[in-house]
C-alpha positions in Angstrom: 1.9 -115.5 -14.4 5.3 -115.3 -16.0 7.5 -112.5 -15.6 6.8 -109.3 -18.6 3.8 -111.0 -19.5 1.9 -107.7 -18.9 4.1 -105.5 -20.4 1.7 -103.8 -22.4 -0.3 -102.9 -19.8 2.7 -100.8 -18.3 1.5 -97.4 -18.3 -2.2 -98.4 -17.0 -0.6 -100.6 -14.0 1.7 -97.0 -13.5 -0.7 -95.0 -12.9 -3.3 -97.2 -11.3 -0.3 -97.8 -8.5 0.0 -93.5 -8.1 -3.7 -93.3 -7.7 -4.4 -96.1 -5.4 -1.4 -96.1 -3.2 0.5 -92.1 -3.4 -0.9 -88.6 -2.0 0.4 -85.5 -1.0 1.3 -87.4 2.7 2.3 -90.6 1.1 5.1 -90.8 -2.4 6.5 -94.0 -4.0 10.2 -93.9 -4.4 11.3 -95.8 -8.1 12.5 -98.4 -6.2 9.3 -99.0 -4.8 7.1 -98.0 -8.2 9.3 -100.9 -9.6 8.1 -103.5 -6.8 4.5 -102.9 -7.0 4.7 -102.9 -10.7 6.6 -106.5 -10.1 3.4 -107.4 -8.2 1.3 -107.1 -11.6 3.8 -109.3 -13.5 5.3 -106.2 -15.0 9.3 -105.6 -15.4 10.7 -101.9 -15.1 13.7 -99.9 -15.1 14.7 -96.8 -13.9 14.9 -95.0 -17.1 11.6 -96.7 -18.4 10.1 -95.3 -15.3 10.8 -91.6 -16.3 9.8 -91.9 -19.8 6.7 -93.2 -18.3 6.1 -90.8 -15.6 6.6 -87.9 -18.3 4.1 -89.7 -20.8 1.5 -89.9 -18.0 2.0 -86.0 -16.9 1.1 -85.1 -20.4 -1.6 -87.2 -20.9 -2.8 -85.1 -17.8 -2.0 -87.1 -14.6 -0.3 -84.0 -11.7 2.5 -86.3 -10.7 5.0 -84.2 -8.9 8.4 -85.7 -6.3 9.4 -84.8 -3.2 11.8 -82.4 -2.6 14.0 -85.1 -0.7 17.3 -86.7 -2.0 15.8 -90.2 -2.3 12.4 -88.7 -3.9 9.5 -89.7 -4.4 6.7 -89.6 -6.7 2.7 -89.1 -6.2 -0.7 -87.7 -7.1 -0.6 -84.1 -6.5 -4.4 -83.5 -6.8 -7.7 -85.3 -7.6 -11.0 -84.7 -8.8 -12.0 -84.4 -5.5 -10.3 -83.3 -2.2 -10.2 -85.0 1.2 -12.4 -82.7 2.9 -15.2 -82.9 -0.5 -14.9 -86.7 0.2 -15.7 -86.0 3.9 -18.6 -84.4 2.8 -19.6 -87.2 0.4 -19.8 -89.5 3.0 -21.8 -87.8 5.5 -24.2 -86.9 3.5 -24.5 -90.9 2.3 -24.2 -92.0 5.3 -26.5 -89.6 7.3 -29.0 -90.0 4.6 -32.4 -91.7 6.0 -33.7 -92.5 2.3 -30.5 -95.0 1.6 -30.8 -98.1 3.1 -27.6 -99.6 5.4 -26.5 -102.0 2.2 -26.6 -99.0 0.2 -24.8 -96.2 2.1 -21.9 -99.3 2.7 -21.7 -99.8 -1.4 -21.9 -95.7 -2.2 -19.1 -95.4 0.5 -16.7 -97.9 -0.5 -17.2 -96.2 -4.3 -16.4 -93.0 -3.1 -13.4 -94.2 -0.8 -12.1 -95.6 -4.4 -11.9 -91.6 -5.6 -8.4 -91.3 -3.2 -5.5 -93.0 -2.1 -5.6 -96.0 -0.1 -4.3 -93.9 2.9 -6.7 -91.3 2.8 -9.4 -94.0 2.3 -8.3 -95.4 5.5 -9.3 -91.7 6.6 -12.9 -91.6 5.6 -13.8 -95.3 7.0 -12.3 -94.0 10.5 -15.6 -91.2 10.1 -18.3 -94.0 8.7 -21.3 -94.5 11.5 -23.7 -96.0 9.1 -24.5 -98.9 11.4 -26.7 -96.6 14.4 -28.5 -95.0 11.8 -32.1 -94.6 11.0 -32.3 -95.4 7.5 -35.3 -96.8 5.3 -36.6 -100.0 4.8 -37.2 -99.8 1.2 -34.3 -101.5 -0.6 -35.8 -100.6 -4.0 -35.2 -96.7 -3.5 -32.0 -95.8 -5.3 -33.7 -97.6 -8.7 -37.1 -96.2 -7.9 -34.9 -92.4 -7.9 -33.3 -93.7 -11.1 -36.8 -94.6 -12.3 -38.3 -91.6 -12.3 -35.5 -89.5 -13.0 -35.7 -91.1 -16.7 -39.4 -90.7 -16.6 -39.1 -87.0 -16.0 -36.5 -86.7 -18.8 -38.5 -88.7 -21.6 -41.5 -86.9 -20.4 -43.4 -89.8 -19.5 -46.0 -90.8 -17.2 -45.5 -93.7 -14.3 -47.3 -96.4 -12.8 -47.1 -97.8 -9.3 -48.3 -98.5 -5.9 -48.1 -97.0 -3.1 -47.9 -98.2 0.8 -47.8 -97.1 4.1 -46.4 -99.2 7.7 -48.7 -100.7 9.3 -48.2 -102.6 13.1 -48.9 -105.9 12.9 -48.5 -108.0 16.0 -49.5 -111.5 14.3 -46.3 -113.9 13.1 -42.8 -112.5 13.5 -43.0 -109.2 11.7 -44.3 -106.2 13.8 -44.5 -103.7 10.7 -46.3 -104.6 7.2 -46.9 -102.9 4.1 -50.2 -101.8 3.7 -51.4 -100.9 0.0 -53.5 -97.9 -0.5 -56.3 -98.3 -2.8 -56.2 -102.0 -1.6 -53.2 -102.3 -4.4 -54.3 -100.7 -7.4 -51.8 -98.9 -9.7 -51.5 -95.1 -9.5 -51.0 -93.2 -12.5 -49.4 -90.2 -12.1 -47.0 -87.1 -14.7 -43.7 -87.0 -12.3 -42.3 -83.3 -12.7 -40.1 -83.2 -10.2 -38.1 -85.3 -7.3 -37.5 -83.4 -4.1 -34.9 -83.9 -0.9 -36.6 -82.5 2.5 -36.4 -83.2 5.7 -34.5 -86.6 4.8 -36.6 -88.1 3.0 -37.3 -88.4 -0.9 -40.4 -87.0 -2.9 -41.9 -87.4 -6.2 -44.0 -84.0 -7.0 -46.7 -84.8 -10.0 -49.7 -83.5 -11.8 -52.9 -86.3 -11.5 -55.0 -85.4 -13.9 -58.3 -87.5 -12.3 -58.2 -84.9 -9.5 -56.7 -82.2 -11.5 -54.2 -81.1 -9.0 -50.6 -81.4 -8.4 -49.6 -84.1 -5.6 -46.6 -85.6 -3.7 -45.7 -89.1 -2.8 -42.5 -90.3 -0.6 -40.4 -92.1 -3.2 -39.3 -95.0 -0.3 -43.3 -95.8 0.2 -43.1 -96.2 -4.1 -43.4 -99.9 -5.4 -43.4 -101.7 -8.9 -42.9 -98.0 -10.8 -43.4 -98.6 -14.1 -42.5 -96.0 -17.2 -45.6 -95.6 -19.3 -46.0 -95.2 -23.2 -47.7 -91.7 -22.7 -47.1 -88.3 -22.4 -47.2 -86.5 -19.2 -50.1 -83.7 -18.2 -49.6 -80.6 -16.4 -47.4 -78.4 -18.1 -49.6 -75.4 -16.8 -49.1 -76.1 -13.6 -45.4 -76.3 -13.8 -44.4 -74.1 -16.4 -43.4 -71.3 -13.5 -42.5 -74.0 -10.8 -40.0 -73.6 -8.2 -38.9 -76.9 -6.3 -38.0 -74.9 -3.5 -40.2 -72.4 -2.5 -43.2 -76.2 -2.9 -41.1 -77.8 -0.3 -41.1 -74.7 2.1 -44.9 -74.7 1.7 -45.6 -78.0 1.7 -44.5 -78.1 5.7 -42.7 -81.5 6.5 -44.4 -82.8 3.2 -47.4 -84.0 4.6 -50.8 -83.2 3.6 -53.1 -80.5 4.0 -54.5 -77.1 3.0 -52.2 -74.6 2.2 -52.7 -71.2 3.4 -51.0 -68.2 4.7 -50.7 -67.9 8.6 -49.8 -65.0 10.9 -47.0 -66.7 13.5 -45.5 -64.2 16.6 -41.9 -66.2 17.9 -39.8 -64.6 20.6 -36.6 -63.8 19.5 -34.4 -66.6 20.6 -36.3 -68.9 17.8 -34.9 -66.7 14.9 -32.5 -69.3 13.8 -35.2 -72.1 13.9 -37.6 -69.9 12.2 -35.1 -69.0 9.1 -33.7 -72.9 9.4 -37.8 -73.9 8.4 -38.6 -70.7 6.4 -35.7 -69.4 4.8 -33.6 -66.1 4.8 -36.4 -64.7 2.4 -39.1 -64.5 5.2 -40.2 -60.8 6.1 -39.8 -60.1 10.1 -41.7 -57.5 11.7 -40.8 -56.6 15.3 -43.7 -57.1 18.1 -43.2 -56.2 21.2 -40.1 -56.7 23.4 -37.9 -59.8 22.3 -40.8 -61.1 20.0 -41.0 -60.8 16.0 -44.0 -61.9 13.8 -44.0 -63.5 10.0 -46.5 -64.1 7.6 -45.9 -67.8 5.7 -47.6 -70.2 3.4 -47.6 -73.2 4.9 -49.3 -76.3 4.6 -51.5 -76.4 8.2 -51.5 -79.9 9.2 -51.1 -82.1 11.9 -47.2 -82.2 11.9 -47.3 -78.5 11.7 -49.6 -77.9 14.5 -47.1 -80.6 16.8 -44.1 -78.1 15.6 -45.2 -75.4 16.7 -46.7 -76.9 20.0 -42.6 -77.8 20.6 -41.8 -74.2 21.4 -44.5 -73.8 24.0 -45.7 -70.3 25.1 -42.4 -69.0 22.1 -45.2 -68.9 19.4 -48.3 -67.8 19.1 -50.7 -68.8 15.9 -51.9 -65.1 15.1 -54.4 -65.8 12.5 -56.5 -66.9 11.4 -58.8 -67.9 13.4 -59.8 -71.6 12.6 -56.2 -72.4 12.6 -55.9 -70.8 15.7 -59.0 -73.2 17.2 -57.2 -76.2 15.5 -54.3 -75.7 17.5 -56.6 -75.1 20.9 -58.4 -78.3 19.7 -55.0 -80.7 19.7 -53.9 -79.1 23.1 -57.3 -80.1 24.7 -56.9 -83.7 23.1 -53.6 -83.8 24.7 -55.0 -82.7 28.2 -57.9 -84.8 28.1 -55.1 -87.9 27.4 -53.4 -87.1 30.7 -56.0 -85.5 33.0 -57.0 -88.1 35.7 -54.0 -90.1 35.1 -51.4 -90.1 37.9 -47.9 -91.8 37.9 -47.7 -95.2 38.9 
């Protein structure tokens, strides 16, 4: 490319050389501005390279110099700072929902919001290799999906899997349609982040009853031409206060349940329930709370972690449930001896 033939593009080749190569830690004497500008097929001088500099500080650009005798110029601050970008990508990258391929391209964007330098700084903190992330490929357009569903006020279409273990061929996990493959039609309302993982909270009108559905286990989701149902049952609805209820988003009758914890558990008990829950001393070192959860499985197995630390007050059937999984458990082992 001959020499000046990008002339023009000056000003943009400027200030795409301050924001990709200059920080707070790292400034671009002229001498050096006028190289890298050299590198794009664009001639400089000194005095150009004030007027410049001025022009691009009142177009809004916070190009300050170092107070040094042979200054330099650079970006004085961003959009966002080092430790916000830090925060970016551990939350991409220690996000189960996006897949390897997908953490690597929302990381590279978001090293593209700093200096080169300080980019060099965030891939020194990226483990995304070690992770467990999902399999689903199709999940960041399936978010995308329903997010524009939700804001036209549209139903959706799609199917809907689980894993299954399969031991025949090469693959040891298949998909396994529910409803042996057919469509489900479902009002989305709302898309919810807990516990890692992605949901889709709707209103079914055949059961007449508001459902959720992991957005990763989501296939073929199709927008349809007609107009969501439910608006009762979400005209006062809190995202929030669901997602506590709905323990570990599995399903299962909700209900309120009477739970006694000893005292060292506070943390883990406000980390599931919230700062909202009411505590009522019991006893020496033990507290009680009265929730809504969801009583499940999952939940029962939760509470079975802390051993002889909680105790399932009431009610009563919930109570047996939990008996009834700890026998199952003891009839597994009894007999057996170590080999």
């Amino acid at each position: 490319m001959p020499k000046g033939a990008n002339q023009k593009l000056k000003l943009l080749y400027l200030m795409k050389i301050l924001q990709e190569r200059t920080d707070q830690d790292h400034a671009l004497t002229l001498a050096q501005i006028i190289d890298a500008l050299e590198e794009f097929g664009v001639s400089a001088e000194r005095k150009s390279i004030y007027d410049d500099l001025e022009a691009l500080r009142l177009y809004g650009l916070n190009i300050e110099k170092t107070p040094e005798r042979t200054c330099g110029y650079y970006i004085a601050d961003r959009a966002f700072e080092l430790p916000e970008l830090k925060l970016l990508v551990d939350a991409v990258q220690s996000s189960k929902f996006i897949t390897y391929k997908k953490s690597n391209e929302l990381i590279k964007k978001v090293e593209a919001l700093t200096s080169r330098p300080q980019a060099q700084l965030l891939q020194r903190q990226v483990y995304v290799a070690n992770r467990i992330k999902t399999m689903n490929e199709s999940i960041y357009y399936n978010i995308d999906t329903i997010h524009a569903a939700i804001s036209s006020g549209n139903k959706i279409s799609y199917r809907y899997f689980e894993w299954a273990v399969c031991f025949s061929g090469s693959d040891r996990v298949r998909k396994q349609f529910r409803k042996n493959g057919e469509r489900y039609c479902i009002s989305p309302w709302a898309l919810i982040w807990d516990d890692e993982n992605y949901y889709m909270v709707g209103f079914d009108a055949d059961a007449q009853m508001v459902k959720h559905y992991r957005v990763d286990k989501m296939e073929a989701i199709a927008v349809l031409d007609e107009p969501r149902e439910g608006q009762e049952y979400f005209a006062s609805f809190d995202a929030a206060i669901y997602a506590k209820g709905i323990f570990g988003m599995f399903g299962g009758q909700a209900e309120r349940v009477r739970l006694r914890f000893a005292n060292r558990l506070i943390g883990v008990v406000l980390d599931r329930f919230g700062k909202e829950v009411f505590l009522v001393p019991d006893g020496d070192g033990f507290f009680c709370i009265s929730t809504d959860v969801v009583v499940s499985p999952q939940f029962l197995s939760w509470l079975f972690g802390f051993g002889d630390d909680v105790e399932v007050l009431s009610p009563p059937h919930v109570k047996k449930q939990l008996q009834e999984q700890a026998e199952k458990v003891l009839r597994l082992y009894a007999g057996k001896q170590d080999a």
